[in-house]
MIDOSE-1310 file (N, C-alpha, C; in nm, 2 decimals, decimal comma, always signed):
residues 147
xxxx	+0,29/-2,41/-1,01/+0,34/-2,32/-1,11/+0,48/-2,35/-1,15; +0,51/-2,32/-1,28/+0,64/-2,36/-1,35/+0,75/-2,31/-1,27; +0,84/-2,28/-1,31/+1,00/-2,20/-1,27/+1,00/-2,12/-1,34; +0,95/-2,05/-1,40/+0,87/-1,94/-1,49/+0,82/-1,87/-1,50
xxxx	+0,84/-1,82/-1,38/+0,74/-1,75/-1,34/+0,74/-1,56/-1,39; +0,64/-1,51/-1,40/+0,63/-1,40/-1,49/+0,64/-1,28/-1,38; +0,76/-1,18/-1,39/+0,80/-1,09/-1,30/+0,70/-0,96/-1,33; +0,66/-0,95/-1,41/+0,61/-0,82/-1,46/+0,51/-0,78/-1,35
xxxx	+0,48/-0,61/-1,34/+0,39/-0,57/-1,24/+0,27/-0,52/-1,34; +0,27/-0,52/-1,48/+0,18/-0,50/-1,60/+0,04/-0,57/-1,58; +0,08/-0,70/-1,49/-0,10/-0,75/-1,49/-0,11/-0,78/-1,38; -0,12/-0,67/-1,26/-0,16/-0,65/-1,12/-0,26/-0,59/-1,14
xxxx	-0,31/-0,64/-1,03/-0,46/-0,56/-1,02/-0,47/-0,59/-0,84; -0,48/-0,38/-0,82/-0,49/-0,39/-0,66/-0,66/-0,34/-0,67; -0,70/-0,37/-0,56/-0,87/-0,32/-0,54/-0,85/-0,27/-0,41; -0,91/-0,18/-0,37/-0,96/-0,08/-0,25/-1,07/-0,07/-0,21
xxxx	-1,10/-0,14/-0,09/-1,22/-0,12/+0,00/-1,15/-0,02/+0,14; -1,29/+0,12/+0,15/-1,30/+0,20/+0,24/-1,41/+0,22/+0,33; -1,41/+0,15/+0,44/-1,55/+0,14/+0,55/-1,64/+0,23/+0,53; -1,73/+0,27/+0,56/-1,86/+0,41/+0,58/-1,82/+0,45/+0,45
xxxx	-1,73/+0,49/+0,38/-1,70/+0,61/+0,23/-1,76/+0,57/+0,13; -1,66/+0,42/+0,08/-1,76/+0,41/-0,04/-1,88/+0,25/-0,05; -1,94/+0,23/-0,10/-1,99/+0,08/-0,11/-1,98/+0,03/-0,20; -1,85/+0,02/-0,30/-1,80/-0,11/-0,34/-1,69/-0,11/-0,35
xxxx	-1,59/-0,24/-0,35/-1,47/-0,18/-0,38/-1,39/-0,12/-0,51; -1,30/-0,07/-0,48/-1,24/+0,04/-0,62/-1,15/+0,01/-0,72; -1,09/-0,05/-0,80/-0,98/-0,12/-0,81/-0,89/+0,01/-0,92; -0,77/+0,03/-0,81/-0,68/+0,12/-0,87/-0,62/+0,09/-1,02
xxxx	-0,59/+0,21/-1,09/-0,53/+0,21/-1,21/-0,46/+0,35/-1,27; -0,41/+0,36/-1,35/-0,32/+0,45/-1,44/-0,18/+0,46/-1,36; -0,12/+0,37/-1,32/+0,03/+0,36/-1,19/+0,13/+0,43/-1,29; +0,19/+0,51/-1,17/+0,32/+0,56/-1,21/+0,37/+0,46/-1,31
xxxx	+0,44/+0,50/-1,44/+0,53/+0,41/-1,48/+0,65/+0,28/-1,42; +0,71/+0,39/-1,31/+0,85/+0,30/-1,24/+0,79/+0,31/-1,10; +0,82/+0,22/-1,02/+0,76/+0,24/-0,91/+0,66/+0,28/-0,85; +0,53/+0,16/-0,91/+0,39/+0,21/-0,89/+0,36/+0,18/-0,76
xxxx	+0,44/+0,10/-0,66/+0,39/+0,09/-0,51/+0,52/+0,01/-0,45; +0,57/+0,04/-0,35/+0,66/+0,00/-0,31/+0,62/+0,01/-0,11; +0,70/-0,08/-0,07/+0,74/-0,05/+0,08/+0,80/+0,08/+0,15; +0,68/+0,10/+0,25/+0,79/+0,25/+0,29/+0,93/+0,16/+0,41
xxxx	+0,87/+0,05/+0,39/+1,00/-0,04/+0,52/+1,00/-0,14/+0,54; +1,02/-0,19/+0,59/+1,07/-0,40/+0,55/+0,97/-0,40/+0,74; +0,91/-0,50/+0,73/+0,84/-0,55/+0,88/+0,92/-0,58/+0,96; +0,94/-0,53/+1,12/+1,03/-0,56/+1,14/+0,98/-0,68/+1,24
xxxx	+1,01/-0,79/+1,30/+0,91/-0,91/+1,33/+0,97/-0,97/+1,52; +1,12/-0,90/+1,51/+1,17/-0,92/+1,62/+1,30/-0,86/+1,67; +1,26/-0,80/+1,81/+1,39/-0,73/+1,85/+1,50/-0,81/+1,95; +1,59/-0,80/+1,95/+1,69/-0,83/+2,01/+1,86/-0,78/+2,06
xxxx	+1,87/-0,82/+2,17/+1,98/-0,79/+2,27/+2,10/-0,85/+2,24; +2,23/-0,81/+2,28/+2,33/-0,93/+2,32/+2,35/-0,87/+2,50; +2,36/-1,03/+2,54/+2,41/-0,97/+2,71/+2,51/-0,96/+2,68; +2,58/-0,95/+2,81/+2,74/-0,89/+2,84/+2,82/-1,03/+2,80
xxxx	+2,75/-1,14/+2,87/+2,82/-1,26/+2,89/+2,79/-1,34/+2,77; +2,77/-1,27/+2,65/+2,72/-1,34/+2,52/+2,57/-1,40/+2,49; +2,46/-1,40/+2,53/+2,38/-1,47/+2,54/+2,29/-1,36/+2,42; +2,20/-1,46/+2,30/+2,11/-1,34/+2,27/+1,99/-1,36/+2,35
xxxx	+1,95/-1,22/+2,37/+1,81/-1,25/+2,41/+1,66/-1,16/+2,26; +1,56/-1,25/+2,29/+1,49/-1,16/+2,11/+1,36/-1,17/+2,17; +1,30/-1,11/+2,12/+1,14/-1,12/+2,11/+1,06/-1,06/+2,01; +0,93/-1,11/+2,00/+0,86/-1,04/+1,91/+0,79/-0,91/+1,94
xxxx	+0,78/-0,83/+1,80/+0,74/-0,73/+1,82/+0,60/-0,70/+1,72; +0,52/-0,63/+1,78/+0,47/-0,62/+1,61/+0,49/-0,46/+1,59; +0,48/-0,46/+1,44/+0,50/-0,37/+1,33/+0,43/-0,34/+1,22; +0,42/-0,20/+1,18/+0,32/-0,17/+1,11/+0,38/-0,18/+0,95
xxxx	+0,29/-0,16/+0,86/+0,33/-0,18/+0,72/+0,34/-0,08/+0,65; +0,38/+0,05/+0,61/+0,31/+0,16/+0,53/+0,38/+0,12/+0,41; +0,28/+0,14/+0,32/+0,32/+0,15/+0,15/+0,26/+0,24/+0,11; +0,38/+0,32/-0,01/+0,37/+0,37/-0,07/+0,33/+0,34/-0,25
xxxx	+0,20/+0,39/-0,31/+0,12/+0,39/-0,40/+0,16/+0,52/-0,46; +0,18/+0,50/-0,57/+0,25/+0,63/-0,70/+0,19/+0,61/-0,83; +0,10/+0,70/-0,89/-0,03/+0,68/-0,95/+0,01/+0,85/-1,03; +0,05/+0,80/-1,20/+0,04/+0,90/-1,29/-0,08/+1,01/-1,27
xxxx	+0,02/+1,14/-1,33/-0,11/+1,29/-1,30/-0,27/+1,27/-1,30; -0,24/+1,15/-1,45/-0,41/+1,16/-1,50/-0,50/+1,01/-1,45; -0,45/+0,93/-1,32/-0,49/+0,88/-1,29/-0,60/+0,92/-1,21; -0,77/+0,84/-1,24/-0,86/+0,86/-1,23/-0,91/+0,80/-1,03
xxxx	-0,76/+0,68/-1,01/-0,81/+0,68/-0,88/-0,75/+0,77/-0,80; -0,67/+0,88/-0,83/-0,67/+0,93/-0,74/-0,73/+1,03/-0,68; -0,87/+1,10/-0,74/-0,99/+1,09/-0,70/-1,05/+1,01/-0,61; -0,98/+0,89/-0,57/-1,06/+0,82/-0,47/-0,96/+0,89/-0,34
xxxx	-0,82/+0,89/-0,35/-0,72/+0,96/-0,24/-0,82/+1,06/-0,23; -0,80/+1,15/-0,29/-0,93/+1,32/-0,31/-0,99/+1,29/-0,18; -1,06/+1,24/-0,24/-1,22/+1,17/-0,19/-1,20/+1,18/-0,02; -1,04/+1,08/+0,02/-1,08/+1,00/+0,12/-1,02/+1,11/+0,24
xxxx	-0,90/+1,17/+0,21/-0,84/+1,33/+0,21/-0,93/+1,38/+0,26; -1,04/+1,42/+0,21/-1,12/+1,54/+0,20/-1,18/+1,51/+0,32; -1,29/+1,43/+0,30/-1,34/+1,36/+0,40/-1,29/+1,36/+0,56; -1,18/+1,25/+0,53/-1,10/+1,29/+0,63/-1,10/+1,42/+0,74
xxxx	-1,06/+1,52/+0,64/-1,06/+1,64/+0,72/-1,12/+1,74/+0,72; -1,26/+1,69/+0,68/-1,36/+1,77/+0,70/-1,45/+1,69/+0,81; -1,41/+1,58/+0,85/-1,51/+1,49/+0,92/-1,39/+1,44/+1,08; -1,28/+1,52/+1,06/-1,13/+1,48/+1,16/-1,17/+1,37/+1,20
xxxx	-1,17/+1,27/+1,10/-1,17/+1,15/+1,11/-1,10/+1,05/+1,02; -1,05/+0,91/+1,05/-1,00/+0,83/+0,98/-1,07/+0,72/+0,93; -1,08/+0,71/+0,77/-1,15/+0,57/+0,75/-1,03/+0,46/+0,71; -1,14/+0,35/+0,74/-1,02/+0,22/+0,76/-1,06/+0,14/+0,60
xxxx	-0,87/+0,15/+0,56/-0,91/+0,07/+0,39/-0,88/-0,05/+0,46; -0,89/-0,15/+0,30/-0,87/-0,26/+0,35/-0,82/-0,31/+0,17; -0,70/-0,38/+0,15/-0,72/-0,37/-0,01/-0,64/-0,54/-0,06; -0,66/-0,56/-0,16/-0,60/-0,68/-0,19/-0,55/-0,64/-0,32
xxxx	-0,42/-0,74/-0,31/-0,28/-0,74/-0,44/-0,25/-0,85/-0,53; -0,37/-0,85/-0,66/-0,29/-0,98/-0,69/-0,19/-0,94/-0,81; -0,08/-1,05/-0,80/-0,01/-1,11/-0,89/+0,01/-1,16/-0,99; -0,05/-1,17/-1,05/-0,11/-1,28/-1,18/+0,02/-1,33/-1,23
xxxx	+0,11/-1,28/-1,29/+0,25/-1,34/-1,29/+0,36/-1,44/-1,23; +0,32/-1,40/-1,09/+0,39/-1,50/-1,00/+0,27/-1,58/-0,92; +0,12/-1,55/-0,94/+0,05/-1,68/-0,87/+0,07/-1,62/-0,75; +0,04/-1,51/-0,68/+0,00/-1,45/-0,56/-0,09/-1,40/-0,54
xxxx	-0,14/-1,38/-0,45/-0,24/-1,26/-0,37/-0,18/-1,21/-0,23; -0,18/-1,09/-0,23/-0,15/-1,05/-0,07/-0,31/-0,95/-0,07; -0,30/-0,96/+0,08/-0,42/-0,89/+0,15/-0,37/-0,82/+0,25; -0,41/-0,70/+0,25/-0,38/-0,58/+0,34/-0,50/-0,56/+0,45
xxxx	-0,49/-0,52/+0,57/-0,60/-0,52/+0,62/-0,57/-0,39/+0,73; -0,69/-0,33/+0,79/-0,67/-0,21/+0,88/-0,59/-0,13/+0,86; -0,57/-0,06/+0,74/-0,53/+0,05/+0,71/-0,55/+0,15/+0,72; -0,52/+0,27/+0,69/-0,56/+0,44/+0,67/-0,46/+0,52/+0,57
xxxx	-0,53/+0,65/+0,53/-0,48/+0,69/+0,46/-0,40/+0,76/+0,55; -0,21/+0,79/+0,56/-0,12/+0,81/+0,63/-0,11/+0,93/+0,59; -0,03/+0,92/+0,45/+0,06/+1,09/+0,41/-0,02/+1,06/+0,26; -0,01/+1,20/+0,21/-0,10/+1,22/+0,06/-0,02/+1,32/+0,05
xxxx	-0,02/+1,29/-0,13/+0,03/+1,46/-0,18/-0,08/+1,47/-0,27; -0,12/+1,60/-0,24/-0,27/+1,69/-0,30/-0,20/+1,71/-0,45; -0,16/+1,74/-0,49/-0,09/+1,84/-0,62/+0,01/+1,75/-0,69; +0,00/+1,75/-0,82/+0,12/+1,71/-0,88/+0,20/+1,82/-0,91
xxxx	+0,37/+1,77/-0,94/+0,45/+1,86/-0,96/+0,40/+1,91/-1,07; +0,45/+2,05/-1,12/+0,43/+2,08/-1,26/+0,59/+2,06/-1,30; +0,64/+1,97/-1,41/+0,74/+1,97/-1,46/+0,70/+2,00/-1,65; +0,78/+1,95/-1,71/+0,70/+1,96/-1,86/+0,58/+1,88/-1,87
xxxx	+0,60/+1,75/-1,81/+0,42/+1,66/-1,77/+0,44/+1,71/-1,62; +0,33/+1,69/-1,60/+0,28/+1,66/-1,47/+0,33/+1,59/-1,42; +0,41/+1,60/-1,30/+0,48/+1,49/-1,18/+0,36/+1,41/-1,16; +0,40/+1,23/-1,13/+0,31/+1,16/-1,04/+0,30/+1,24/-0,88
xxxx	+0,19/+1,13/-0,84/+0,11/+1,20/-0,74/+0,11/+1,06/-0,66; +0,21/+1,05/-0,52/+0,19/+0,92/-0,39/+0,09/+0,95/-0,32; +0,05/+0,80/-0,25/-0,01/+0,82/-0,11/+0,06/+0,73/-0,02; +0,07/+0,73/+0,09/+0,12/+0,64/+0,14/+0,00/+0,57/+0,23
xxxx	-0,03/+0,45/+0,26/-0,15/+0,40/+0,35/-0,09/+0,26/+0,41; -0,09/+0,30/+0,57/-0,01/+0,21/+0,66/-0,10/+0,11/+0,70; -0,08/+0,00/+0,70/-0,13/-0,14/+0,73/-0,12/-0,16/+0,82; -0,19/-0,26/+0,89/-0,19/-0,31/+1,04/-0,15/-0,46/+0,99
xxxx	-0,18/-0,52/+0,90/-0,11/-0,62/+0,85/-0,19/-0,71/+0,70; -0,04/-0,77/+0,62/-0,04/-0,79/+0,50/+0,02/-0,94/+0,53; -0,16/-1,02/+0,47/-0,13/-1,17/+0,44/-0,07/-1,25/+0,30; +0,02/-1,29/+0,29/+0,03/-1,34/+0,17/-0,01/-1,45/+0,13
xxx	-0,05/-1,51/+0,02/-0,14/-1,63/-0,02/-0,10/-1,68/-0,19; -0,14/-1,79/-0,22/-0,15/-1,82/-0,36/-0,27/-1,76/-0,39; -0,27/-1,75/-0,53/-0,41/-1,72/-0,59/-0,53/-1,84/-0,58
């Protein structure tokens, strides 16, 4: 790929697969305008000490991923959140997503894998429109890749 690469998040396309819920996967749409998905936190990959006598000492840790997904009022997937919500807690149980991110712009794909649905907001705000509506869904881990 050129040095040219195209920043826009206009021709992403994420897809959602949910074990036992649904049988095929979903591919989300109608995103918040600004901030359609973002990090709830940076991975953290390694912790570390200083001793007394200066020395560092580090190691690995692992760390989970949660991202937050922000999806306009009249967004049709969030019916699928509904869905997975509901279920959820009519069944006090967790299903495990699993979803992929591409890029078309920059020539990526990331893959998210063993997920759940974390924190949900049921309701949009009522303002003059309707407030968007997040979910947040924590990863057990997110591969990055070319397309």
């Amino acid at each position: 790929m050129s040095g040219n690469a195209l920043i826009t998040a206009a021709d992403a396309v994420f897809t959602l697969t949910v074990k036992t819920l649904f049988n095929t996967p979903i591919t989300l749409e109608n995103w918040a305008t600004e901030n359609s998905w973002s990090s709830g936190q940076k991975v953290k990959l390694a912790a570390t000490t200083l001793s007394l006598d200066g020395k560092m000492n580090k190691g690995y840790i692992p760390s989970l991923y949660p991202m937050v997904l922000t999806f306009s009022a009249g967004s049709n997937s969030l019916l699928v959140f509904d869905a997975i919500a509901t279920a959820s807690r009519q069944a006090r149980t967790v299903y495990e997503l699993n979803g992929e991110l591409l890029l078309h712009g920059l020539g990526r794909r990331y893959t998210f894998t063993n997920g759940c649905l974390t924190d949900y907001d049921p309701v949009p705000a009522g303002k003059t429109t309707l407030g968007d509506r997040s979910v947040t869904i924590t990863w057990e881990n997110v591969l990055p890749a070319g397309l």
